[in-house]
Backbone as a printed PyTorch tensor [residue, N CA C, xyz], in Angstrom:
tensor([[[  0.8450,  -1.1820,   0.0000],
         [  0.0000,   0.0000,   0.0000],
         [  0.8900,   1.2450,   0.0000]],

        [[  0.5350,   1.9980,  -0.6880],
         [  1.2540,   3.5200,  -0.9100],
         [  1.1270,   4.5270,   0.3690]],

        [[  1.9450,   5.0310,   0.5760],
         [  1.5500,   6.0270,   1.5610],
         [  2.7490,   7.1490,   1.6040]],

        [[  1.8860,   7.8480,   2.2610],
         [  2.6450,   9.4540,   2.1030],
         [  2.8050,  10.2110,   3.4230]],

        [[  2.9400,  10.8980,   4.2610],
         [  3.6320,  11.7250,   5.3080],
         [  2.3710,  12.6840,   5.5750]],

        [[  2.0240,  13.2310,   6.2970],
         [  0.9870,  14.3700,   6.5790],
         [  1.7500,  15.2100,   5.9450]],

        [[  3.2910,  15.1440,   6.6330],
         [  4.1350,  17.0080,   5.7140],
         [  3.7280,  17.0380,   4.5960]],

        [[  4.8030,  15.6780,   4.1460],
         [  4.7160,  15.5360,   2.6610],
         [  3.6090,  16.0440,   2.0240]],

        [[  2.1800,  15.4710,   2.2200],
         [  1.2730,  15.8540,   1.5790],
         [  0.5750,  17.3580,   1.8110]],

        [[  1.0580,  17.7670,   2.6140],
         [  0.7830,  19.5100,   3.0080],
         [  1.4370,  20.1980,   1.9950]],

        [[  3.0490,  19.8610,   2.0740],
         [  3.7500,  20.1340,   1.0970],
         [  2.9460,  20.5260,  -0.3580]],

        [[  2.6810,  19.5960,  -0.4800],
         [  2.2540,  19.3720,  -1.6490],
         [  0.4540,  20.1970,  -2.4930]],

        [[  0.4310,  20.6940,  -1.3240],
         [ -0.5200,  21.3910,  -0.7800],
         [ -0.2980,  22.8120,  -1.4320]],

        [[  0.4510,  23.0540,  -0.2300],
         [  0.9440,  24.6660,  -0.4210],
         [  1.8570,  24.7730,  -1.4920]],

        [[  2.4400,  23.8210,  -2.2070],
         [  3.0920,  24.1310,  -3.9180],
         [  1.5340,  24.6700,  -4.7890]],

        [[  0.2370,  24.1470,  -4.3640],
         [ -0.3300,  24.2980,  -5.1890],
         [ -0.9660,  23.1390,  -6.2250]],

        [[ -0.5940,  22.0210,  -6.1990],
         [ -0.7650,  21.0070,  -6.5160],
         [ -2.3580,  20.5470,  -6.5450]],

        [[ -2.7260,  20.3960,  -7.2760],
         [ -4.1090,  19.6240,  -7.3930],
         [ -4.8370,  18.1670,  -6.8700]],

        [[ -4.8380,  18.0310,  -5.6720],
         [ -4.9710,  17.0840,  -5.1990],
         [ -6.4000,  16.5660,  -4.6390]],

        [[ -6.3360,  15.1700,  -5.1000],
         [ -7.9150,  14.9240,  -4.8390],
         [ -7.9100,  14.1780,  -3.0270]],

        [[ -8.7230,  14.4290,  -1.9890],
         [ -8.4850,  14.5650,  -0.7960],
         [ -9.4810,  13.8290,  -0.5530]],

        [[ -9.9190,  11.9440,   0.0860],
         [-11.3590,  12.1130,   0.5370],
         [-10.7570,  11.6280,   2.3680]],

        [[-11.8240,  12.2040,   3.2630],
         [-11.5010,  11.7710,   3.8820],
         [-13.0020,  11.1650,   4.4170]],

        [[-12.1650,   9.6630,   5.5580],
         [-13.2400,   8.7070,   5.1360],
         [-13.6320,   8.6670,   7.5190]],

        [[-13.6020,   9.7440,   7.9890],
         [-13.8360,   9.6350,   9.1460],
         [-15.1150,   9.7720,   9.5280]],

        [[-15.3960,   9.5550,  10.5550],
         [-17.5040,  10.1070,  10.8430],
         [-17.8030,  11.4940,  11.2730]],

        [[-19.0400,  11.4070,  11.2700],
         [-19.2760,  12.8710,  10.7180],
         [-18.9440,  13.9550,  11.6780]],

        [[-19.1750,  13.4740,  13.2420],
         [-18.4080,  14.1350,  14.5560],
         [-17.0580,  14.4260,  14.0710]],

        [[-16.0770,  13.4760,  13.8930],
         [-14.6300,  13.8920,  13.8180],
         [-14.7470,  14.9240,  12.5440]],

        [[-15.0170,  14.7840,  11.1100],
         [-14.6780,  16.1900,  10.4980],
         [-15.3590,  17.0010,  11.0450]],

        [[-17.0750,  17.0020,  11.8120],
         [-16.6730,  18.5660,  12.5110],
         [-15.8780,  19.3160,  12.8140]],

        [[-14.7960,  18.7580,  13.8020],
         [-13.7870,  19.0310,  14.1060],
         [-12.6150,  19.5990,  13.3580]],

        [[-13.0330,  19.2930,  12.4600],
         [-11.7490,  20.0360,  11.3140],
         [-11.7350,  18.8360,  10.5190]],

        [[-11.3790,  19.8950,   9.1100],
         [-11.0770,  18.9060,   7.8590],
         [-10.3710,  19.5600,   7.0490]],

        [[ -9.4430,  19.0820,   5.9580],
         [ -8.2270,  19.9340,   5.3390],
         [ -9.3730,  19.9260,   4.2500]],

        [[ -9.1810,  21.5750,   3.4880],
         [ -9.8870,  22.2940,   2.9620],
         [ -9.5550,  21.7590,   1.2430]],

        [[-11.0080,  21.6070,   0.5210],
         [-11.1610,  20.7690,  -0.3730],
         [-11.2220,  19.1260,  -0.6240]],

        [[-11.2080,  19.0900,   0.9500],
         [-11.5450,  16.9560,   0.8040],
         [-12.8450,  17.0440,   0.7420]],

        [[-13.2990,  15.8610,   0.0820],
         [-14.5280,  15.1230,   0.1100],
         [-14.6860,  13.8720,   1.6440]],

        [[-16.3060,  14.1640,   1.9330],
         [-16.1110,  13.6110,   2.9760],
         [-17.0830,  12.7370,   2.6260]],

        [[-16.5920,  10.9890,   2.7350],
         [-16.8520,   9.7950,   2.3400],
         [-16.9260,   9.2070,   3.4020]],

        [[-17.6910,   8.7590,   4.7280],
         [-17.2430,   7.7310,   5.3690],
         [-17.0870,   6.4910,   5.2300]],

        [[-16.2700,   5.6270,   6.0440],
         [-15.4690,   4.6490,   5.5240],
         [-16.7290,   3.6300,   4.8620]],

        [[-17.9960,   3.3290,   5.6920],
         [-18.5790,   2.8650,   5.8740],
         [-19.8030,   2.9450,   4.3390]],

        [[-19.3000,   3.9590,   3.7610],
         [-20.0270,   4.2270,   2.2270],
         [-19.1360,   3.9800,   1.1090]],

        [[-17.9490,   3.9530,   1.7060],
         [-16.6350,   3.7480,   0.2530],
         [-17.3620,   2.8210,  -0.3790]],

        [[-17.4800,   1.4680,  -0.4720],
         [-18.2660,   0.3970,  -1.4360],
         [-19.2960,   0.8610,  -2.4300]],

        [[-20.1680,   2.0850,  -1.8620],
         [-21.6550,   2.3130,  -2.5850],
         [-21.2780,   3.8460,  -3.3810]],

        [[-20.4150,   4.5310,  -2.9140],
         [-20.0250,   5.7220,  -3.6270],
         [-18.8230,   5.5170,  -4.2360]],

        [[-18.0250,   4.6660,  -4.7360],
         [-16.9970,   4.4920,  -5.3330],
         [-17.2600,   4.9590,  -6.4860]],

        [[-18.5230,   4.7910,  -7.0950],
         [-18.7220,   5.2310,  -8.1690],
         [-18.8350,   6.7900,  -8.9020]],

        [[-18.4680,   7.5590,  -7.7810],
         [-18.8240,   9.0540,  -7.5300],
         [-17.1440,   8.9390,  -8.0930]],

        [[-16.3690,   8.1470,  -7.9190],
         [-14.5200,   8.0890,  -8.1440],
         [-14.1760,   7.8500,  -9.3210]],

        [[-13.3590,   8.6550,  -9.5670],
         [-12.7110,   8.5540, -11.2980],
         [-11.5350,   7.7990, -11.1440]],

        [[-11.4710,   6.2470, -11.8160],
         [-10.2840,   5.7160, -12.1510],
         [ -8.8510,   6.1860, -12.5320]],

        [[ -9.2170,   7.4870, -13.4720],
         [ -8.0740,   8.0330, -14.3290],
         [ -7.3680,   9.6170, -12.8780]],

        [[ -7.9130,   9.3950, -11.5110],
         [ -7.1890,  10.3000, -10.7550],
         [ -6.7950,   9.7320,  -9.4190]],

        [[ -5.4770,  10.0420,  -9.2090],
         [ -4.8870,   9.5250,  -7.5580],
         [ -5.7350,  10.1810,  -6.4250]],

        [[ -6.0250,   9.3930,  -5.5920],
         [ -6.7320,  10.0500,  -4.4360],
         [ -6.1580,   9.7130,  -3.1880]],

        [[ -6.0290,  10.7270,  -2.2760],
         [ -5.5540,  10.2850,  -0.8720],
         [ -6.1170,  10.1330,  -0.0910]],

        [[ -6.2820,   9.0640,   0.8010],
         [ -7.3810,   9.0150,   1.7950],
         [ -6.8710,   9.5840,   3.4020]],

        [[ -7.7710,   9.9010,   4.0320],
         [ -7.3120,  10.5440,   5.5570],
         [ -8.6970,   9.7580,   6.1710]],

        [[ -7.9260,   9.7100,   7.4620],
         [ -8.5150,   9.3830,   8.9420],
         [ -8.0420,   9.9650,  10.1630]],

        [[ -8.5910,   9.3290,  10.8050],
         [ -8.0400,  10.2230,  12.3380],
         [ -6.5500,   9.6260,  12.5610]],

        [[ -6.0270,   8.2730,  12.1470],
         [ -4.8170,   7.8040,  12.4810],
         [ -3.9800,   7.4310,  11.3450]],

        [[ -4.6710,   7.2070,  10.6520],
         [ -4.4010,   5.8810,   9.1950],
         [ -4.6900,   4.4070,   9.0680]],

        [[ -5.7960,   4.1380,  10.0690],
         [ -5.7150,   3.2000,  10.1920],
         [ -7.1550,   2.7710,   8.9290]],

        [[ -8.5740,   3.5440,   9.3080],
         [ -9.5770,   3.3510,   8.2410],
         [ -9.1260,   3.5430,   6.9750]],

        [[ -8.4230,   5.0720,   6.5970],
         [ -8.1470,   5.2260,   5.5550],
         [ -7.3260,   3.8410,   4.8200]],

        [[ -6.5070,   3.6210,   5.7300],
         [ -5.5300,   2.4540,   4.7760],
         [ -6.4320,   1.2920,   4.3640]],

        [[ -7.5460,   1.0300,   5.3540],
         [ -8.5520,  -0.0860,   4.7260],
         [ -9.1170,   0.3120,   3.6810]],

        [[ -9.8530,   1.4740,   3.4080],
         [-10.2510,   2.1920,   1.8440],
         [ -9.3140,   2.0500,   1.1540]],

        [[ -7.6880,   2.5100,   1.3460],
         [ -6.9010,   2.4650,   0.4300],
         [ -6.5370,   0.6170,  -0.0230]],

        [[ -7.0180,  -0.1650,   0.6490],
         [ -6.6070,  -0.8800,   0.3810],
         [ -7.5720,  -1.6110,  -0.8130]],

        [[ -8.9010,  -1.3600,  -0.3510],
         [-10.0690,  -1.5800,  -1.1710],
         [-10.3140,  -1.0780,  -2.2590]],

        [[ -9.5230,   0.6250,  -2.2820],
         [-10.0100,   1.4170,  -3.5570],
         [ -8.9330,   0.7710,  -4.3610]],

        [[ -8.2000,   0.1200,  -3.8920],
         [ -7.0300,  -0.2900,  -4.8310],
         [ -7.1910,  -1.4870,  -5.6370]],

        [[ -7.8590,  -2.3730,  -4.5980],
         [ -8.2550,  -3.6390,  -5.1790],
         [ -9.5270,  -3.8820,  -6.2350]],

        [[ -9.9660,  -2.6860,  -6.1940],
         [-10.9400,  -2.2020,  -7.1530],
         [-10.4230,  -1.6260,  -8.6420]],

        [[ -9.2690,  -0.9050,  -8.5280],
         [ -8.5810,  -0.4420,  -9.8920],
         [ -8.5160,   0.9770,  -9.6850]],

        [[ -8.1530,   1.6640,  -8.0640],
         [ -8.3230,   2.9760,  -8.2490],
         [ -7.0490,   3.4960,  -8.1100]],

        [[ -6.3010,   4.2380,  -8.3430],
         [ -5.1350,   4.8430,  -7.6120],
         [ -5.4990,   5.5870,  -6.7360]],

        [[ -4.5650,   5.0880,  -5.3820],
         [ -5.0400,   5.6070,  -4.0260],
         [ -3.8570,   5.7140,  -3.1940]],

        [[ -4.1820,   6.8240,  -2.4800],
         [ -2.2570,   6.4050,  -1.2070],
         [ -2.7390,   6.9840,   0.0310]],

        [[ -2.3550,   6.3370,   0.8240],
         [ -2.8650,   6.6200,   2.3620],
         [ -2.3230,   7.8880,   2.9960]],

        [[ -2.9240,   8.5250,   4.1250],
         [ -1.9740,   9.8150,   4.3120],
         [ -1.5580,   9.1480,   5.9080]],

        [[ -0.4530,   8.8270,   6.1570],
         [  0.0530,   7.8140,   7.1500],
         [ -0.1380,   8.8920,   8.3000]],

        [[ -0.3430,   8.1670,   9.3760],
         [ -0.8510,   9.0780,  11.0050],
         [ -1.8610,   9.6590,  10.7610]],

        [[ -3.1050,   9.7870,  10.0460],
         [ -3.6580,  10.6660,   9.7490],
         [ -4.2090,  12.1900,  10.0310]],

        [[ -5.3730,  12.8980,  10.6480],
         [ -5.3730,  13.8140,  11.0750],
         [ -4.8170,  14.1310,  12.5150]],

        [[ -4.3770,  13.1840,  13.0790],
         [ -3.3240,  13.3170,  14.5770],
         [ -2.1670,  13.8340,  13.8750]],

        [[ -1.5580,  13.5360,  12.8070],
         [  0.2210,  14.2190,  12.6890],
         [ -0.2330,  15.3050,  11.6050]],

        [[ -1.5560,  15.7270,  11.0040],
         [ -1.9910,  17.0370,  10.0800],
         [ -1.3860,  18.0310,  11.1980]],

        [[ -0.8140,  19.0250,  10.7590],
         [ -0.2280,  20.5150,  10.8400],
         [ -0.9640,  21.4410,   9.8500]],

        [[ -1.2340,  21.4550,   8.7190],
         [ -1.5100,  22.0520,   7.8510],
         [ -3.1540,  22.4870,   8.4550]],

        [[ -3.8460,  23.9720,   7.1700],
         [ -4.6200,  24.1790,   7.9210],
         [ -5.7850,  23.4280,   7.5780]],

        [[ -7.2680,  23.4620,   8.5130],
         [ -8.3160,  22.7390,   8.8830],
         [ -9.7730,  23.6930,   8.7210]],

        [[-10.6940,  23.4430,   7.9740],
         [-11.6980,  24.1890,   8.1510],
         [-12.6930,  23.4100,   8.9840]]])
């Protein structure tokens, strides 16, 4: 499974980069904050909205640790999607949160 750094992917952020963001936590935790422009999928719908997902774009998934996300990532993968986990998830995010 692919995975990437919270920096890293902030990084990648603030270059400006076009990045497709879902994050797959419940609906209490993104109250709490969510990095600005994710889609919010919970884990628990990935199977029935996959189809809302374009094959032909990388997507990163977030959770509160990395632990759900990496199960989506593991699923969106086994499905034919390009996907990469954002490792520690919103516990090691620095970057900002709406």
């Amino acid at each position: 499974m692919k995975e990437i750094s919270a920096k890293d992917l902030q990084e990648k952020l603030e270059k400006g980069e076009n990045l497709h963001l879902i994050d797959v936590r419940e609906d209490d935790e993104v109250a709490q904050g969510i990095i600005p422009g994710a889609l919010h999928i919970r884990l628990s719908e990935i199977p029935e909205r996959m189809n809302e997902l374009d094959k032909d774009k990388h997507y990163y998934m977030i959770c509160r640790s990395g632990g759900r996300s990496g199960r989506a990532t593991e699923f969106l993968n086994e499905q034919g999607y390009h996907v990469t986990n954002m490792a520690g998830g919103m516990l090691a995010w620095e970057g900002d949160v709406q």
